[in-house]
ROVEXGU-383752 format. One record per residue (C-alpha): residue in three letters; x, y, z. Coordinates in steps of 0.001 Angstrom, whole numbers, padded with zeros to 6 digits. Last residue first. Layout:
("ala"; (X; Y; Z))
...
This chain:
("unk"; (031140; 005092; 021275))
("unk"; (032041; 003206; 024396))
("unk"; (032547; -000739; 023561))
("unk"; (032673; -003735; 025842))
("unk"; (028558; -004189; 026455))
("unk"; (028756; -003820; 022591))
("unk"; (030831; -006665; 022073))
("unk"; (028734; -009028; 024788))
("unk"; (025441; -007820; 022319))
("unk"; (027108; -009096; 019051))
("unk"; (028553; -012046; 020462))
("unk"; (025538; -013313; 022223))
("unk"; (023543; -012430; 019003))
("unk"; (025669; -015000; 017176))
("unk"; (026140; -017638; 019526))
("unk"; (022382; -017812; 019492))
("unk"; (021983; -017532; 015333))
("unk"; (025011; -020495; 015316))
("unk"; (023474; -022899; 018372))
("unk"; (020335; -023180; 015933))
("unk"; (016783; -022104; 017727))
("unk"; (017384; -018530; 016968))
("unk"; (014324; -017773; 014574))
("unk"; (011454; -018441; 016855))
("unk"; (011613; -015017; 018668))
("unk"; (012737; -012991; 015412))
("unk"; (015446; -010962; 016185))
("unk"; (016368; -007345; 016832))
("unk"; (019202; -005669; 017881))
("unk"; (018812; -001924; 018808))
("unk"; (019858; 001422; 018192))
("unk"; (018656; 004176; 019939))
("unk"; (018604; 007961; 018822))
("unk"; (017459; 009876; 021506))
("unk"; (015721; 013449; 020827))
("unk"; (017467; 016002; 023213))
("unk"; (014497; 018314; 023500))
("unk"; (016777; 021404; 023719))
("unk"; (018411; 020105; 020665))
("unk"; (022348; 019731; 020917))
("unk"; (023851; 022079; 018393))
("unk"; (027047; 020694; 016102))
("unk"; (028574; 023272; 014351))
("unk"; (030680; 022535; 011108))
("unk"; (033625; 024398; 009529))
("unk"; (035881; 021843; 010142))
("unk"; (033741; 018390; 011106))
("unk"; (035489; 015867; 008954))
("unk"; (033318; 012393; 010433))
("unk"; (034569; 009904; 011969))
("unk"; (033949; 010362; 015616))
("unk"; (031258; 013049; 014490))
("unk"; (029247; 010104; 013498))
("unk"; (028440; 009228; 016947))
("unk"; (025902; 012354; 017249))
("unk"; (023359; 010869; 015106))
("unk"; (022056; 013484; 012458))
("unk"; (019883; 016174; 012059))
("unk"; (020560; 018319; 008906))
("unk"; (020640; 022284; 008442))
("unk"; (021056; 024490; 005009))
("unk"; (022656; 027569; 004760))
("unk"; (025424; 025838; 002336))
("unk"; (028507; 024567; 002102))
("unk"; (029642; 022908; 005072))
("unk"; (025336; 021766; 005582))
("unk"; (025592; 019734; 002114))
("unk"; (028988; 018057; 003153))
("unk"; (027105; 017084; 006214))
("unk"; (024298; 015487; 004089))
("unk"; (026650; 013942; 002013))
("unk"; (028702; 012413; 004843))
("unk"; (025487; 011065; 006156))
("unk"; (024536; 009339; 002683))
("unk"; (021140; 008003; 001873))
("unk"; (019875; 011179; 000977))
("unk"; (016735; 013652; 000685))
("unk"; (017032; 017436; -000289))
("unk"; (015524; 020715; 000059))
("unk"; (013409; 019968; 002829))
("unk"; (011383; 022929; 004165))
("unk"; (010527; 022788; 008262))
("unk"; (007576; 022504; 009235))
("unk"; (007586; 022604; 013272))
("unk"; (003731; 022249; 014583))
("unk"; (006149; 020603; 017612))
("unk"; (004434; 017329; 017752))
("unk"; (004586; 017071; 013961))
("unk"; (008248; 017668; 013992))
("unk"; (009028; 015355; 016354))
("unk"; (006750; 012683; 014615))
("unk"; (008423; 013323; 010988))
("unk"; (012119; 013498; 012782))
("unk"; (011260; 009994; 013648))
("unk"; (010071; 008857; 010064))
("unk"; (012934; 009786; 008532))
("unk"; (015384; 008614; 011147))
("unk"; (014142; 005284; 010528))
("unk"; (015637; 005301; 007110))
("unk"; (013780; 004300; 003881))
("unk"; (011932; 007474; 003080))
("unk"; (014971; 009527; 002788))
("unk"; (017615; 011044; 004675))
("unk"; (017768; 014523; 005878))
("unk"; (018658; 017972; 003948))
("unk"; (016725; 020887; 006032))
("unk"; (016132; 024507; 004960))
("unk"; (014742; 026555; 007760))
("unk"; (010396; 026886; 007764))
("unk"; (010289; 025901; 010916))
("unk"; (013187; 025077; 012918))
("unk"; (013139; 026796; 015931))
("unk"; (009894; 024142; 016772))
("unk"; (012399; 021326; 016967))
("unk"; (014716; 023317; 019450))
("unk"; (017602; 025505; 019456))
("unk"; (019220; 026850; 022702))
("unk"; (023272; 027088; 021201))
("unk"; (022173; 030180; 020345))
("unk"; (025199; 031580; 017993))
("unk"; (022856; 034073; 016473))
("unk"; (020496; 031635; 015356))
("unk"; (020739; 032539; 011426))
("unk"; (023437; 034375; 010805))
("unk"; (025905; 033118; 013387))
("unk"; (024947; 029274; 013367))
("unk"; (024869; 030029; 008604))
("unk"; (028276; 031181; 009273))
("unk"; (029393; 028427; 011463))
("unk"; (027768; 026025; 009033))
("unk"; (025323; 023867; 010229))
("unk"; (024611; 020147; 012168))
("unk"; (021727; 019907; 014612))
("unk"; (021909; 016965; 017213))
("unk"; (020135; 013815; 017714))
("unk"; (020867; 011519; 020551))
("unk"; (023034; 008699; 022016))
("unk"; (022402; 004323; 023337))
("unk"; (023717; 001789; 022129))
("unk"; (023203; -002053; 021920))
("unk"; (019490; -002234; 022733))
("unk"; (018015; -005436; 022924))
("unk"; (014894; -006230; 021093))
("unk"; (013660; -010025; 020715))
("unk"; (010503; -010278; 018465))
("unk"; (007206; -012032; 018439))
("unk"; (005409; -011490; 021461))
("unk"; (007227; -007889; 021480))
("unk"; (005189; -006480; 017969))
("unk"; (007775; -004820; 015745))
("unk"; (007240; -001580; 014890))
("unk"; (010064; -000377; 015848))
("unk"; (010901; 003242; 017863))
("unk"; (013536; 002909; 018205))
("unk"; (016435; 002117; 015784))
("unk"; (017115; -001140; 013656))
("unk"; (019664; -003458; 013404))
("unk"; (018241; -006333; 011884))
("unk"; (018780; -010646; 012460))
("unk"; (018288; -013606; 010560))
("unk"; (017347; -012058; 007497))
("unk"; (015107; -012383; 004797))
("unk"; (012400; -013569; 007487))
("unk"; (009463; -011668; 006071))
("unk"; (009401; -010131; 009608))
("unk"; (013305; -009524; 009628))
("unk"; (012815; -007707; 006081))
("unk"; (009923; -005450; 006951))
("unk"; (011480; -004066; 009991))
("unk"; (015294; -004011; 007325))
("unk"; (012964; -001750; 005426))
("unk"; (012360; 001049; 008048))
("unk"; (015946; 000762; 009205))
("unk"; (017654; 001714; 005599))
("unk"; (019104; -000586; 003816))
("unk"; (022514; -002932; 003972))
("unk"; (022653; -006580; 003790))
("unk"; (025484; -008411; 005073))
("unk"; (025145; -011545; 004535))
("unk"; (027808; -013639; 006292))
("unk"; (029232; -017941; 004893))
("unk"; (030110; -019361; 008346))
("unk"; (033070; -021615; 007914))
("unk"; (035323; -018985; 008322))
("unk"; (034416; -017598; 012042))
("unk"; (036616; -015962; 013800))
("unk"; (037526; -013804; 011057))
("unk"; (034017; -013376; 010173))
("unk"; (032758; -012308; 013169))
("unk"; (035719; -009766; 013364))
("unk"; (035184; -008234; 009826))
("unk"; (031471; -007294; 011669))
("unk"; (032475; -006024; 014982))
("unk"; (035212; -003255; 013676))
("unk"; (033424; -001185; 010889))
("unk"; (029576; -002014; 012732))
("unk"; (029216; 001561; 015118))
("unk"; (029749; 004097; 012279))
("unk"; (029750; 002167; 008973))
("unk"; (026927; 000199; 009386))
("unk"; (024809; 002440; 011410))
("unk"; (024349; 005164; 008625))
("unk"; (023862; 002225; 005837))
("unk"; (021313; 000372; 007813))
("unk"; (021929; -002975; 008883))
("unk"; (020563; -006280; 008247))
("unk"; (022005; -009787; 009319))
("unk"; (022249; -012841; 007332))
("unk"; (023691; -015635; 008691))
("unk"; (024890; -018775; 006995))
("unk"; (026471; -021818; 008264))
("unk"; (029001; -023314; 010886))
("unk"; (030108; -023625; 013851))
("unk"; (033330; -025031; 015353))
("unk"; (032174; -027546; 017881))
("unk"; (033295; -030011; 015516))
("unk"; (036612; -028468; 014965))
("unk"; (036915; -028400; 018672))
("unk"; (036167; -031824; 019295))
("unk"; (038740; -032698; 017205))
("unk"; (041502; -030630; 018706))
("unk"; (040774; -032355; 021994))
("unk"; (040692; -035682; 020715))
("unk"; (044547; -034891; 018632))
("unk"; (045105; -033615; 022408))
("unk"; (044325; -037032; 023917))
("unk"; (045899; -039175; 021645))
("unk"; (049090; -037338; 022066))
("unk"; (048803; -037367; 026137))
("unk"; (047996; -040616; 025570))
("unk"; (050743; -041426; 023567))
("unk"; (053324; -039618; 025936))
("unk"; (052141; -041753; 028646))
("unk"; (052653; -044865; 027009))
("unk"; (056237; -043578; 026111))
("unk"; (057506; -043274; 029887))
("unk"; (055229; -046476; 030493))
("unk"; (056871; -048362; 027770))
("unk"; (060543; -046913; 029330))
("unk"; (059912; -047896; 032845))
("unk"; (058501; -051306; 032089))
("unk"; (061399; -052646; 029961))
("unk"; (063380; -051479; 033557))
("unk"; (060901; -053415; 035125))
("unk"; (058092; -052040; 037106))
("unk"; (056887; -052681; 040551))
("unk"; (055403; -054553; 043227))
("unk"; (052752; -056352; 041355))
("unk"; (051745; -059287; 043785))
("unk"; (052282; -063015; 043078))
("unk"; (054767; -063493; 045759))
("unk"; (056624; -060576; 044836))
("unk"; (056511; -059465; 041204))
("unk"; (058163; -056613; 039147))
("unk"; (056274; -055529; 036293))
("unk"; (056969; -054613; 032636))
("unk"; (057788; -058459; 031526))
("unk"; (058114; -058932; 027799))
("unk"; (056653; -061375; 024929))
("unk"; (054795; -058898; 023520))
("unk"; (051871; -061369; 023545))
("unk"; (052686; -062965; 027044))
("unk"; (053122; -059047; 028562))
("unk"; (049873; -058040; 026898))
("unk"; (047828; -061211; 028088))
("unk"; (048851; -061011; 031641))
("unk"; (048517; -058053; 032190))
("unk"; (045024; -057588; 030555))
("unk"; (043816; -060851; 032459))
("unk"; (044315; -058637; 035589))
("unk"; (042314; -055603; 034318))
("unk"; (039655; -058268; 033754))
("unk"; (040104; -059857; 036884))
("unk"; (039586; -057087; 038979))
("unk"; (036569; -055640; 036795))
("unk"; (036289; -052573; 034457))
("unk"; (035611; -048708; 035851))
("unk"; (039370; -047791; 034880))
("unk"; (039541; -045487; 038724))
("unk"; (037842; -049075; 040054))
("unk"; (040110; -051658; 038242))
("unk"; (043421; -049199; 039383))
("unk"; (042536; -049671; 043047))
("unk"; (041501; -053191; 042935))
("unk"; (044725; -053803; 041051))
("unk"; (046889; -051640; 043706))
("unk"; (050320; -051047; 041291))
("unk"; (050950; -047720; 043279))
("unk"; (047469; -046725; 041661))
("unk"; (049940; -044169; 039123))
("unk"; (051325; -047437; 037976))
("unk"; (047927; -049483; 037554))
("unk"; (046604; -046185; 035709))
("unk"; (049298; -046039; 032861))
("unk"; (048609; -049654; 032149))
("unk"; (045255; -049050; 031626))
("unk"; (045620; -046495; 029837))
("unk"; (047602; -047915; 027746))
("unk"; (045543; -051164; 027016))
("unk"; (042537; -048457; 026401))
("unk"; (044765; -046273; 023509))
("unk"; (044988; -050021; 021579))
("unk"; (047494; -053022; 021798))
């Protein structure tokens, strides 16, 4: 007897033992389903059903316990179905996905131990560099996806860019060197700056290259005594010194900010960080699952 005989039998009980009934809801014939009976109670050598005048009428007490334990089998067989289904749905892989140092560890500390949690037969790359590189990186296809910030390069026929978060710049001193040197004028902009001491980060971070164009458009030349990869350095730098840096405002939700000033520009630069993909590079269910989860997380989040 297989899972089919018992359900089967299951359905010509819960058809009020109506053969025609039971044969449709089973999609076999009439006397197919009919043969069944016959056949399982002559090899088992039992009678489950009651009969009146040749018609099923109801079960035996034999009858009541198999069908009390047929339906627990099925149920059984069912869930151990279930559960397998849901391994193979389970996916599975590699994904590599690029994100700069600043972002990594101020917006990316909870998402990124959570996709990989949930997911333990996907094998992660996590590959950390600056946002200018990571452009270069997705378009040489070294990894799946890249958190970058705007502007990107990247040309829109080719590329997928949703943003995931939204914020600006802001100036970051000493209180002595915001009393000394701006006379606690919380009205600074890009063109103030020129010719103050700046730390920023280097070459390979997007933020680089933006403060570049600001400070271009304002005639602002500022003098930078030192280049980083390190926000917390470049804060540190600022607690200490008479020197200035322009960084993300999220990072003062982790960041130690005693003895710091935070000044909102007067031309409010954005900082916007986006996720970026390669148009032709998400045809596997994993690379679509993943972007889905990354952007559905960050609709959930306030930073």
């Amino acid at each position: 007897m297989n899972i089919s005989s018992l359900a089967y039998f299951i359905e010509i009980v819960n058809c009020d033992f109506n053969l025609t009934k039971a044969a449709q809801k089973s999609h076999i014939s009439q006397p197919a389903l009919s043969s069944y009976i016959k056949t399982i109670e002559k090899e088992e050598g039992v009678v489950l059903f009651q009969r009146q005048k040749g018609r099923l009428v109801g079960l035996t007490s034999v009858g009541e316990r198999f069908f009390e334990n047929a339906k627990v089998v099925i149920a059984s067989h069912e869930q151990l179905m279930a559960d397998l289904r849901s391994e193979s749905k389970k996916y599975k892989g590699e994904i590599s996905i690029g994100i700069p140092q600043l972002i990594s560890g101020i917006v990316f500390s909870e998402l990124i131990p959570k996709l990989i949690e949930e997911n333990p037969e996907v094998k992660f790359h996590i590959v950390e560099t600056g946002a200018y590189e990571l452009q270069k990186k997705l378009f040489l296809k070294e990894v799946d996806f890249a958190i970058l910030l705007t502007p990107t390069t990247l040309d829109a026929t080719i590329a997928d860019i949703d943003i995931l978060l939204r914020d600006q710049l802001c100036l970051y001193m000493s209180h002595k060197t915001f009393q000394e040197t701006f006379d606690s004028n919380p009205n600074i902009s890009i063109k103030a700056l020129h010719r103050q001491n700046l730390v920023t980060f280097d070459k390979t971070f997007m933020i680089n290259h933006q403060l570049t164009t600001l400070f271009e458009e304002a005639n602002s030349l500022p003098v930078v005594k030192c280049y980083s990869a390190s926000w917390d350095f470049l804060l540190n730098c600022t607690r200490y010194s008479s020197y200035l840096t322009i960084l993300p405002r999220p990072i003062t939700h982790f960041a130690h900010m005693d003895g710091l000033v935070e000044v909102q520009l007067t031309e409010h630069p954005k900082w916007e960080v986006v996720l970026a993909s390669l148009k032709h590079n998400k045809t596997s269910h994993l690379k679509h699952y993943i972007k889905h989860t990354i952007l559905d997380y960050f609709t959930n989040q306030r930073f």
